[in-house]
Backbone as CSV, one residue per row, in Angstrom:
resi,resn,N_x,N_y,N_z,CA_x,CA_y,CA_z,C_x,C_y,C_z
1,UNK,137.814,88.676,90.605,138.483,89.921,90.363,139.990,89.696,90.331
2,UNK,140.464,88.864,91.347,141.908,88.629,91.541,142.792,88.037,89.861
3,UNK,141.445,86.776,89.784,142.117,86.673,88.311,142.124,87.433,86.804
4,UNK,141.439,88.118,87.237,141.295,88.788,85.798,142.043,90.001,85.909
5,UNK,142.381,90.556,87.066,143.361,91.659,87.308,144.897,90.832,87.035
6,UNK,145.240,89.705,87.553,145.854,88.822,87.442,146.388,88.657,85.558
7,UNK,145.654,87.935,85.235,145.447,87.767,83.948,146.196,89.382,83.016
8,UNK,145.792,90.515,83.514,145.526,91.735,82.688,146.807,92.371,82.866
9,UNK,147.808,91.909,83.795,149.235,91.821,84.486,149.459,92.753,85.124
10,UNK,148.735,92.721,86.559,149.063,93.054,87.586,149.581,92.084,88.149
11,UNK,150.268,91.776,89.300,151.723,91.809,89.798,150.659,91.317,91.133
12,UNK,150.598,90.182,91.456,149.791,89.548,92.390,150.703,88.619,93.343
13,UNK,151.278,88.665,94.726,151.965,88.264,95.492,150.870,87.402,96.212
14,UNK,151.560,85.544,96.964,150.338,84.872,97.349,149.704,85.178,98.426
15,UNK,150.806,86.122,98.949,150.144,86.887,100.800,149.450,87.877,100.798
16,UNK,149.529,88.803,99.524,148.484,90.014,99.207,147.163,89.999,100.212
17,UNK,146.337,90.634,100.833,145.071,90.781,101.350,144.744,91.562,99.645
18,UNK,143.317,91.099,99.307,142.698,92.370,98.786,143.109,93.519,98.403
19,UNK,142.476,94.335,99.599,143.577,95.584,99.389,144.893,95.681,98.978
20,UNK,145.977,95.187,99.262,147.125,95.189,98.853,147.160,94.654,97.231
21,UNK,146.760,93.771,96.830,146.601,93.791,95.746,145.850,94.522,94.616
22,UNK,144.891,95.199,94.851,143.889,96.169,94.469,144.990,97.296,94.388
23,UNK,145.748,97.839,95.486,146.806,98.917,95.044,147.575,98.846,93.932
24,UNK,148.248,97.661,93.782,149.309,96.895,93.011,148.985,97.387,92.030
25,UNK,147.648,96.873,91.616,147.488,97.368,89.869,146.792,98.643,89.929
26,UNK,145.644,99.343,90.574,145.410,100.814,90.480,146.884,101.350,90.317
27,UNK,148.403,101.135,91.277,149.393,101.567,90.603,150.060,101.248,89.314
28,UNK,149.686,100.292,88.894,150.080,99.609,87.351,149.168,100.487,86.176
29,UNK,148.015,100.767,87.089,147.331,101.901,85.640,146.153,100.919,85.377
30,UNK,145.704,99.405,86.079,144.793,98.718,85.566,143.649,98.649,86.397
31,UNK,143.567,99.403,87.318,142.202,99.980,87.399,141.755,101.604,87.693
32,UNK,140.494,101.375,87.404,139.866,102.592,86.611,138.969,102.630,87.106
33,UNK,138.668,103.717,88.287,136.461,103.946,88.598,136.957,102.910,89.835
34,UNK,135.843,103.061,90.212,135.577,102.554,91.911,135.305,100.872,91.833
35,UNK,134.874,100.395,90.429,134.136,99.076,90.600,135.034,98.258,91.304
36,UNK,136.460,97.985,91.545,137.363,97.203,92.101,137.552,97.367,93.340
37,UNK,137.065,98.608,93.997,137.225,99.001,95.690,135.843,98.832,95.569
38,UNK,134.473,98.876,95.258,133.519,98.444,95.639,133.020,96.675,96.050
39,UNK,134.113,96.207,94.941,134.124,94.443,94.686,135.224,94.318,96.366
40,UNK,135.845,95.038,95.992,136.632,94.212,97.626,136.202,94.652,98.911
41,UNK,135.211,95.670,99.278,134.389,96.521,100.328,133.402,95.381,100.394
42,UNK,132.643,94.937,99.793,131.381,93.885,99.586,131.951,92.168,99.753
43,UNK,133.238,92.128,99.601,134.084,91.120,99.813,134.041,90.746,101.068
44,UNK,134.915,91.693,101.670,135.198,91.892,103.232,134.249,91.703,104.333
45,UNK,132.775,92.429,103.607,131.869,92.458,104.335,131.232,90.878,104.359
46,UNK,130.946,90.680,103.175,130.675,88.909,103.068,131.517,88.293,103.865
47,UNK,132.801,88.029,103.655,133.685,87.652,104.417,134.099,87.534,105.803
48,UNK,133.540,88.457,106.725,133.853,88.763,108.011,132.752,89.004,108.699
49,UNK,131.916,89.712,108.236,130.450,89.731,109.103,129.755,88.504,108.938
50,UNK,128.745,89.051,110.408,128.049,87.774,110.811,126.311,87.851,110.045
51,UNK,126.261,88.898,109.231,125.298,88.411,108.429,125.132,88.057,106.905
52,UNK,124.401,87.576,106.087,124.476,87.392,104.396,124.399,88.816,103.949
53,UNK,124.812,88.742,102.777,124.689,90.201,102.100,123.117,90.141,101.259
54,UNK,122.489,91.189,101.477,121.323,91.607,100.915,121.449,91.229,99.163
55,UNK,120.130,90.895,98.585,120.213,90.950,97.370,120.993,91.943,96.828
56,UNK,120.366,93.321,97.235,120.390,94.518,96.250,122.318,94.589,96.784
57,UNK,123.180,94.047,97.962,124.512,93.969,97.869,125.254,92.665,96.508
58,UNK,124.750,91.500,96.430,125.153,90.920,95.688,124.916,91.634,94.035
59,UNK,124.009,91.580,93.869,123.153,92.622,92.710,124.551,93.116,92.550
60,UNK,125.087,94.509,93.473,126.042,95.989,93.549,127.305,94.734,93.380
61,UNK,127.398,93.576,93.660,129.297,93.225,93.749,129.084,92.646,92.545
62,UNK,127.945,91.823,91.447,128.018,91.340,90.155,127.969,92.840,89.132
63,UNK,127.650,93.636,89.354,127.885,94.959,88.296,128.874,95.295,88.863
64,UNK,129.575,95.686,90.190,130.896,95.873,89.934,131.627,94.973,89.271
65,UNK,131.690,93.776,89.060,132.657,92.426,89.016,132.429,92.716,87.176
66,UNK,131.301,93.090,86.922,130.891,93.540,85.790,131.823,94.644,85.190
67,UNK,131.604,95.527,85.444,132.092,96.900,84.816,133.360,96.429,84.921
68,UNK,134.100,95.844,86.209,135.865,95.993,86.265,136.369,95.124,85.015
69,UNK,135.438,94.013,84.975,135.468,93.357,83.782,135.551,94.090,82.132
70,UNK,134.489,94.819,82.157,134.758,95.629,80.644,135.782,96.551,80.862
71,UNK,136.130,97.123,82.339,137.071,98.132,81.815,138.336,97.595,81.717
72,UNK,138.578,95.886,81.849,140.320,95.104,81.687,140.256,94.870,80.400
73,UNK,138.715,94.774,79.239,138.751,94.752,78.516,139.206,95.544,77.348
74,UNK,138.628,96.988,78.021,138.876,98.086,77.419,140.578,98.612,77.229
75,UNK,141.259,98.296,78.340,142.428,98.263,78.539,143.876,97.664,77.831
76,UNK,143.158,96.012,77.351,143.919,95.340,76.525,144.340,95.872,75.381
């Protein structure tokens, strides 16, 4: 997500958390719909908890990673 928000020119600092970067461009106008706060909610959780994420969670973070994808497309 980082790179393709990256890529689409949002404004990516190397200390950013997630969130902070996820603001950056929702304020730049380059994201759209929830799929980018759902991709970094499912992040976090992978990331920090002590268990694996369920299919049907990986499943939910590749269609988000999905959609945020067509909508940087849509955007260009």
């Amino acid at each position: 997500m980082e790179r393709s928000l990256a890529a689409a020119g949002a404004d990516h600092e190397a200390a950013d958390t997630p969130d902070e970067f996820l603001a950056r461009a929702a304020a730049a106008g380059l994201v759209r719909g929830a799929a980018a706060g759902e991709l970094t909610r499912l992040f976090y959780e992978a990331r920090f908890s002590a268990h694996e994420l369920t299919t049907a969670q990986r499943d939910a973070a590749q269609g988000a990673l999905d959609q945020l994808a067509a909508d940087l497309r849509g955007s260009s």
